[in-house]
C-alpha positions as a Markdown table, in Angstrom:
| # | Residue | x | y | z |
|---|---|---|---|---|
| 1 | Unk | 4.1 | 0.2 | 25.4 |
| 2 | Unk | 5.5 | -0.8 | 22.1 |
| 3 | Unk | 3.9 | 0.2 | 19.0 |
| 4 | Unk | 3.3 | -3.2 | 17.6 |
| 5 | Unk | 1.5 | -3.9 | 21.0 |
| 6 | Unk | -1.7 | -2.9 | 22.9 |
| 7 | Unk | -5.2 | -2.5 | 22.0 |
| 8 | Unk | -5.4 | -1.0 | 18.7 |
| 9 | Unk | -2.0 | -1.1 | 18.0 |
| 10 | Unk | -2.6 | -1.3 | 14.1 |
| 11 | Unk | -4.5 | 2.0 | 14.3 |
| 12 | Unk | -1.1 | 3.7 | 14.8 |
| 13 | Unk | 0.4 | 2.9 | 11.5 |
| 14 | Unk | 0.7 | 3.9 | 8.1 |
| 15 | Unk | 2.1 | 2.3 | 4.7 |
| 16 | Unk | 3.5 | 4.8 | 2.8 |
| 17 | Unk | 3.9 | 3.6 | -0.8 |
| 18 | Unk | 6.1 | 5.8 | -3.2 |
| 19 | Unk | 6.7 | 5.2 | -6.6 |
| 20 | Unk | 10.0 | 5.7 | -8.8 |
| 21 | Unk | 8.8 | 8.8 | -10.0 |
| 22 | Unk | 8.6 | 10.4 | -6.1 |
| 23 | Unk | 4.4 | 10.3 | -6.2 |
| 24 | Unk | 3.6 | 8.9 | -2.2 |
| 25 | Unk | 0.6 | 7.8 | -0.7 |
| 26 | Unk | 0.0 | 7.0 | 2.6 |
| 27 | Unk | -2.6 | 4.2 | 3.6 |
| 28 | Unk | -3.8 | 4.0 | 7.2 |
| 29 | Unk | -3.2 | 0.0 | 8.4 |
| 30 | Unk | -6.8 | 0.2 | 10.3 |
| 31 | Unk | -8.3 | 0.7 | 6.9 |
| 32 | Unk | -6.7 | -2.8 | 6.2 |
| 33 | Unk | -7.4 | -4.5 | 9.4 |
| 34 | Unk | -10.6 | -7.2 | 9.3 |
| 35 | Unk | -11.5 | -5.6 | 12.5 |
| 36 | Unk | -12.1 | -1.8 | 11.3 |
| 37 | Unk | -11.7 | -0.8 | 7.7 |
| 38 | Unk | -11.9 | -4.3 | 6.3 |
| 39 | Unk | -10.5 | -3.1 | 2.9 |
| 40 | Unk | -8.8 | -4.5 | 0.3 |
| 41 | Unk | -5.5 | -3.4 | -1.4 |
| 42 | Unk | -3.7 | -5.1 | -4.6 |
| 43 | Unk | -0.7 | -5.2 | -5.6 |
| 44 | Unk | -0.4 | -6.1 | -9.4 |
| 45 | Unk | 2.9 | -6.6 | -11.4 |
| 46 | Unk | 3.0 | -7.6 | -15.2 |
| 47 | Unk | 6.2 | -9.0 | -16.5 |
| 48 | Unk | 7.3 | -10.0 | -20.4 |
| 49 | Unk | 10.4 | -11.7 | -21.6 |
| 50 | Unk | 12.4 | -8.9 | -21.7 |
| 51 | Unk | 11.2 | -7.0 | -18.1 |
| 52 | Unk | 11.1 | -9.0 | -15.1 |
| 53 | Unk | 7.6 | -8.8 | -13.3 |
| 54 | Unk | 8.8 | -7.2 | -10.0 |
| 55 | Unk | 10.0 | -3.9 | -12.8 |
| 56 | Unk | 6.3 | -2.5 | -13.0 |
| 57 | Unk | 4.8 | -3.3 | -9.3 |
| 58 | Unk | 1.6 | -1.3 | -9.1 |
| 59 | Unk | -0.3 | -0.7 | -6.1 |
| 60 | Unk | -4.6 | -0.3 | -6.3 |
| 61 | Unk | -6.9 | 0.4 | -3.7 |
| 62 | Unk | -10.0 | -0.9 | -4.7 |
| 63 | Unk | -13.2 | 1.0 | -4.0 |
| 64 | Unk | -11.6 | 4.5 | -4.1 |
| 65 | Unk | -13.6 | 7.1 | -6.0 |
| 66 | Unk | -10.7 | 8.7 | -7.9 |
| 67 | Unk | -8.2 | 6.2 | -7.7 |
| 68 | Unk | -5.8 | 9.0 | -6.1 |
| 69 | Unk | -3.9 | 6.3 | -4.0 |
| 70 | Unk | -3.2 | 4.3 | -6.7 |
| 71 | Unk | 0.6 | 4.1 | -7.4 |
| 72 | Unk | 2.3 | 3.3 | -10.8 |
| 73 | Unk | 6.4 | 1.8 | -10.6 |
| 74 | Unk | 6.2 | 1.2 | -7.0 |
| 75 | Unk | 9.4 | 1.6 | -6.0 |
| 76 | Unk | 9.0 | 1.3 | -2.3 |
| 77 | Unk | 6.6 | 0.6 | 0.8 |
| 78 | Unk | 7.4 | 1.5 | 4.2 |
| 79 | Unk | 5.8 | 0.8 | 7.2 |
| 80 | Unk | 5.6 | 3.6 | 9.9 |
C-alpha cells in the first residue's frame, strides 16, 4: 500500500517545521485532518519595504498551552 493511500493514510504523517535557527517541531497530519484532530495551524508572515514578507514566515498552532510548537524564521517544512 502506498503511504498516501488506504484508510487512515493521513495518520502516518508528520510536518516537521524547522526554523533558520535549527529549533524543529513536528506536527502529526491527523491533528490537522477535519476527520480527527480538526485543528487549526497559521502560518503568519509580516513584510516592510525593505524585507520581503516570505523573510520572517512564522508558524502558530493555535490552542496550544505553551506555544512550544510555535516556530519563529521558518526556514523549512517537510512532509514525512
Amino acid at each position: 500500500m502506498v503511504n498516501g493511500e488506504g484508510t487512515n493514510a493521513s495518520l502516518r504523517h508528520t510536518l516537521l517545521v524547522t526554523s533558520r535557527d535549527g529549533y524543529a517541531v513536528a506536527i502529526a497530519v491527523g491533528e490537522l485532518d477535519p476527520g480527527y484532530g480538526n485543528k487549526k495551524v497559521l502560518l503568519a508572515y509580516k513584510g516592510s519595504d525593505n524585507i520581503p514578507s516570505f523573510a520572517h514566515l512564522r508558524l502558530l498552532m493555535p490552542g496550544d498551552v505553551h506555544a512550544g510548537r510555535a516556530v519563529r524564521d521558518v526556514a523549512s517544512i517537510e512532509v514525512k
